[in-house]
N, C-alpha and C positions, 0 to 999 in steps of 0.2 A: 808965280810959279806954283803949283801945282807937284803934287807929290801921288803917285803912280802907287796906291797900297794893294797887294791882291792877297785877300782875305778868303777866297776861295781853296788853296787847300790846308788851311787849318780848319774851314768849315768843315771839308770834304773829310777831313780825316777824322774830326769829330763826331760827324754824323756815320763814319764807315763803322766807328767805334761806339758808337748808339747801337747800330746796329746788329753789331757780330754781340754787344751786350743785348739787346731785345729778342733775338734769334736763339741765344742759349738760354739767355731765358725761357721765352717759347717752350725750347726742346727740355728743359729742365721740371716747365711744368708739364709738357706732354706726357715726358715718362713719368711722373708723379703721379699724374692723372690715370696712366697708363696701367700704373702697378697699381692706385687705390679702384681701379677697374678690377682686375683681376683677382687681388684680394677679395672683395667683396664680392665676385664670382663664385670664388673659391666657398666663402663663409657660408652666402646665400644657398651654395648646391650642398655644403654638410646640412645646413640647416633641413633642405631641402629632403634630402637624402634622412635626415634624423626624423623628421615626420614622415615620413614614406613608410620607415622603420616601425613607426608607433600606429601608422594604421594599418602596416600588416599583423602586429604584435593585439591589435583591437580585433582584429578581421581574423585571425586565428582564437582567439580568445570566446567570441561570438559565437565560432563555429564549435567550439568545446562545449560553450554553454547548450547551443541546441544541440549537440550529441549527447552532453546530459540529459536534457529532458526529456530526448528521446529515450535516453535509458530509463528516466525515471517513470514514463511512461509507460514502459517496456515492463519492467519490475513493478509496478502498479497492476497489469492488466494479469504477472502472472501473481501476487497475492494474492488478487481473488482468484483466481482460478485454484490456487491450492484454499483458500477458505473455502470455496465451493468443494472442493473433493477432500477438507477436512469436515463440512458439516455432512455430504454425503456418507464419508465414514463414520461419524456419529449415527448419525440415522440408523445406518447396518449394522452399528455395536448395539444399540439399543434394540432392534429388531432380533437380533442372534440372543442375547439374551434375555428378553421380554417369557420364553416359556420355561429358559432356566429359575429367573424371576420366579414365577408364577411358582414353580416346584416347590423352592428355596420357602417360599409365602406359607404355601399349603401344607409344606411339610411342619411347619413351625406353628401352624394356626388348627388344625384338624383335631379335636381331643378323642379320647377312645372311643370305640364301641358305634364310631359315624365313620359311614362306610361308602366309599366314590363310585359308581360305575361308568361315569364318561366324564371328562374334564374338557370341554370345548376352545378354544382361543380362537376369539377370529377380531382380527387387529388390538381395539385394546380391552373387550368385551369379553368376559371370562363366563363362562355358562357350567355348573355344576352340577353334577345329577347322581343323589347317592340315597343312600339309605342309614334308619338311625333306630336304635332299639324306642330311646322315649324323645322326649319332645323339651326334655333337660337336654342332650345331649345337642340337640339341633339350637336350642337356644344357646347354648355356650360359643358353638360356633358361629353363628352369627355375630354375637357379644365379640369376639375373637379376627373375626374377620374387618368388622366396623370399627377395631381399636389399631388394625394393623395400617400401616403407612403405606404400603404396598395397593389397597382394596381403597375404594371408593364407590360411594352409591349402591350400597350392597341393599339388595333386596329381594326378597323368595318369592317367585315366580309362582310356584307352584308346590302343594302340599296335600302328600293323601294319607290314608291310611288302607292299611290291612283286607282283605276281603274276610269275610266275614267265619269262610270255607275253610282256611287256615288255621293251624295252629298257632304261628307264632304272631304276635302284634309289634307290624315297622309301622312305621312314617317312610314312604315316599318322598323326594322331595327335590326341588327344581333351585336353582339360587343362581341369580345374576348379581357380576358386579365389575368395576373399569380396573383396568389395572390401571396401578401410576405410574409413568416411567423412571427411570431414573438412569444418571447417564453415568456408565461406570468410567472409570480408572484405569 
């Protein structure tokens, strides 16, 4: 005799039970997967978005820099331009008073009894043409002129005397010499 066992649905029910367990499983790791998807979406697009941030923060940054330079370039080109229209102004200070000079010089250096009849300037070349009772007083001045700071390369051009037909006895007489600038205050 023989015995009729049907093992089929304890199988069946085991394996249905496999499966609604393998199935949820599945779906347990799908949405797992699903959300470490999305998170990592999420993270990668801040991350994303946080660089994005820093190279507009670089890329504004770069653009500051070259507006600086430009500026620094800018205020570069006008320093000289005011060095230039402050040595121009030097130049014109010195030029304005270079015959004040000369006065200030002459009037300080000339001793008595020597006498100017034309004071020339032409740039820094001073031509002087006067008259002197003796040849002490023309020597003083020269001595006077050669000791002043103002005078440079003084030297008498030219030197006469008296005609003969007069009564009174001058010296004539011609004297070059550089003036030296100086730049005032």
């Amino acid at each position: 005799m023989s015995y009729n066992i049907n093992l089929i649905p304890w199988r069946e029910k085991r394996r249905g039970y496999q499966i609604r367990i393998l199935i949820s499983r599945l779906c347990v790791v799908t949405i797992v997967g699903a959300l470490t998807c999305i998170y990592l979406a999420k993270y990668l697009a801040s991350k994303v978005e946080k660089q994005q941030e820093r190279v507009a923060l670089l890329s504004e940054r770069s653009q500051w820099i070259v507006e600086q330079k430009e500026r620094g370039k800018l205020t570069q080109q006008n320093i000289e331009q005011i060095e230039s229209a402050i040595s121009t102004l030097i130049r014109f200070d010195v030029q304005r008073f270079r015959s004040l000079d000369l006065m200030l010089m002459l009037s300080e250096t000339i001793p008595e009894r020597v006498y100017l009849n034309q004071i020339s300037l032409t740039g820094n070349q001073v031509q002087l043409k006067g008259i002197t009772a003796t040849s002490a007083n023309l020597s003083e001045l020269l001595t006077l002129l050669n000791q002043s700071p103002g005078a440079n390369a003084v030297t008498v051009q030219q030197l006469r005397g008296n005609d003969s037909s007069t009564q009174h006895n001058y010296l004539f007489f011609t004297i070059l010499f550089e003036l030296v600038e100086r730049i005032h205050e």
